[in-house]
Residue, then its C-alpha position, 0 to 999 in steps of 0.5 A: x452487461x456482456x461478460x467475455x472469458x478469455x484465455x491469456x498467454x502472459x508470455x506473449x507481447x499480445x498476452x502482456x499488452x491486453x493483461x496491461x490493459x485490462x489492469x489500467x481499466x480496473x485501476x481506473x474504476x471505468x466500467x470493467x471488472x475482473x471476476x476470476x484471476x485463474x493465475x491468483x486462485x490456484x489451489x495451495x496444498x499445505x500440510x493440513x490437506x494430508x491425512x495425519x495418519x497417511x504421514x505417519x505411515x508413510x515416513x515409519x514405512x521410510x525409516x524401516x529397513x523391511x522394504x524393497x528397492x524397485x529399479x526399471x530393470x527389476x520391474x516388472x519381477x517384483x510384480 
């Protein structure tokens, strides 16, 4: 057996036409198969990946009025 990992621009007509072509040998159960789909496993961050307490102190910080505006022109005077 001979794995082969491939790079694929799905953009591009050869991108589409090999993509094309591995899922008709899939389909067919002829031998070929695909271990890692890198474009379907991309990590999804929901709302449980932050820290409750992060959250909190975040949007408290939000809604307080003693906070400081900084601009790019007052940058680097507020370091």
């Amino acid at each position: 057996m001979t794995t082969i990992t491939l790079k694929i621009n799905e953009r591009t007509k050869a991108g589409k036409a090999i993509l094309s072509l591995l899922n008709f040998f899939t389909s067919k159960e002829v031998g070929v198969e695909i271990l890692k789909n890198e474009k379907n496993n991309k990590k999804i961050i929901d709302e449980n990946t932050y820290n409750p307490e992060f959250v909190k102190m975040v949007l408290d910080a939000s809604k307080s009025k003693n906070r400081t505006t900084v601009t790019s022109k007052n940058l680097w005077q507020s370091i």
